[in-house]
N, C-alpha and C positions, 0 to 999 in steps of 0.2 A: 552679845548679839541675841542672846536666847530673849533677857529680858526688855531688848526690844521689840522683838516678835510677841513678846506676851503682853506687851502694851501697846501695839498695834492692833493687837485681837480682841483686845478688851475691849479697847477703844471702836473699833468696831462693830463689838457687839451691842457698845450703847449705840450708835448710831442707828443696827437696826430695831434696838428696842426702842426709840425714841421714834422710829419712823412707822412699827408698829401700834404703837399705841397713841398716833397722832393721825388724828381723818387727813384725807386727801387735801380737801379746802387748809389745813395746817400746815400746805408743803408748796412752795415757791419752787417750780420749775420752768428754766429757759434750758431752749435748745439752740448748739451753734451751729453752722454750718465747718466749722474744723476740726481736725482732727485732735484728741486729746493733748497731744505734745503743743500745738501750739494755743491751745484755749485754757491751759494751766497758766501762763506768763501772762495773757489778758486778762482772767480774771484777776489772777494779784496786782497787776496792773490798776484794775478798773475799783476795787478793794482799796488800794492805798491811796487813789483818785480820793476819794471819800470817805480816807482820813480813819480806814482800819489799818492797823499792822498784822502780818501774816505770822504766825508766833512758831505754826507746827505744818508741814507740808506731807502727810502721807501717803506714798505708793503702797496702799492698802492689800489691791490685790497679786502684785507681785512678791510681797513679801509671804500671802498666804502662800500662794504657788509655789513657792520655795519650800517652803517647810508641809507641803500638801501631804507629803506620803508618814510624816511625824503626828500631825495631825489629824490622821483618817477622815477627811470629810468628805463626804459622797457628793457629787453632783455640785461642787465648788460655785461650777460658772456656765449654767446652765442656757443663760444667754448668751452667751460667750463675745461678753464685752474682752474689748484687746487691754482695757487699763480701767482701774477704779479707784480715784484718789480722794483725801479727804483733806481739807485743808482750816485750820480751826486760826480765828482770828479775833480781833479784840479791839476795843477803842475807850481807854479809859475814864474819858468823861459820859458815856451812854454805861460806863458800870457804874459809876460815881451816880448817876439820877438812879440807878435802882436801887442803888444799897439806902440809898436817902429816900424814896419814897416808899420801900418795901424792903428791907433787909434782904428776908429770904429771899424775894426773887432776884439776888444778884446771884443765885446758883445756874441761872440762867444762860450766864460766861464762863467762857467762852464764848465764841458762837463756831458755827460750822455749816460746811455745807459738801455736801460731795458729789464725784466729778466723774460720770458713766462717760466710759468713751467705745465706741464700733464707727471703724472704720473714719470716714471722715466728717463723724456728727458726734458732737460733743453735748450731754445734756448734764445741768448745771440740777441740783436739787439741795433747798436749802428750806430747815423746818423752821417754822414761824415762830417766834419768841412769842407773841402774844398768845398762843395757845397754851404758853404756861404763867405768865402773869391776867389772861381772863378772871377777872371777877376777882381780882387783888388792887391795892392802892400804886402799883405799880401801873398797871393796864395800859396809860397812856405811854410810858416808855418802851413798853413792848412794842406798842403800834408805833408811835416814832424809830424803834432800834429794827424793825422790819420793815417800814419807808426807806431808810436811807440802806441798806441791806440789798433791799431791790432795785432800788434806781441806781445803785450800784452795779448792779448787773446786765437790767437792762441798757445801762452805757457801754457793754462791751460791743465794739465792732460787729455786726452779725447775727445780734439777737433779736430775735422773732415781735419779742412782746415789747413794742418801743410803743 
């Protein structure tokens, strides 16, 4: 149990370093009109629609809350979203064009995206792949593997940016 808590947390804390040192314009966010619990099943839904598989599905911030008073973190959830999930997913042939047009940026896959939820609005935020194969021979698969990422989402039921 521990060492999945410590690999939740890890995991985690790349997402905020990855959402720190990535601009705004670097981050794809839709918002739905549902509540977390039910905009978690559509997204995977809308996800496997186009042909990603969902590999890791984390309740991110109930497993911090859990272990909150072991880990002394101040000011946890300051927005005080009800659920914060992360959901890391993959599609073997869009890792197959980066490793073939750019080795390294197949460090880019997984991919991910995580899942703020208050009350009954669910906001989808997912960092651009292209922001890390810019100005590499990969480039074009980044901006292909964030087309079909997006239009992924915007197909779920309810989202804003159609």
């Amino acid at each position: 149990m521990m060492i999945r808590l410590y690999h939740a947390v890890c995991f985690f804390a790349l997402l905020c370093f990855c959402a720190v040192t990535a601009s705004a314009a670097d981050m794809y966010t839709e918002t739905l009109p549902v509540p977390i619990s039910k905009a978690s099943g559509e997204i995977q839904k809308a996800l496997s629609m186009h042909h990603f598989k969902v590999v890791m599905h984390i309740d991110i911030l109930k497993r911090i809350e859990a272990k909150e008073s072991v880990l002394h973190i101040q000011n946890l959830n300051p927005e005080k979203f009800q659920d914060v999930q992360a959901m890391v997913f993959c599609n073997p042939m869009l890792f197959s064009d980066l490793l073939s047009a750019h080795w390294s940026s197949a460090a880019v896959c997984p991919l991910n995206l995580t899942i703020f939820g208050k009350g009954d609005q669910t906001t989808i935020v997912y960092p651009k792949r292209v922001a890390f194969t810019h100005d590499t021979p990969a480039d074009v698969v980044g901006v292909k593997i964030d087309n079909v990422v997006i239009a992924a989402l915007k197909s779920i039921p309810g989202a804003h940016s159609k």
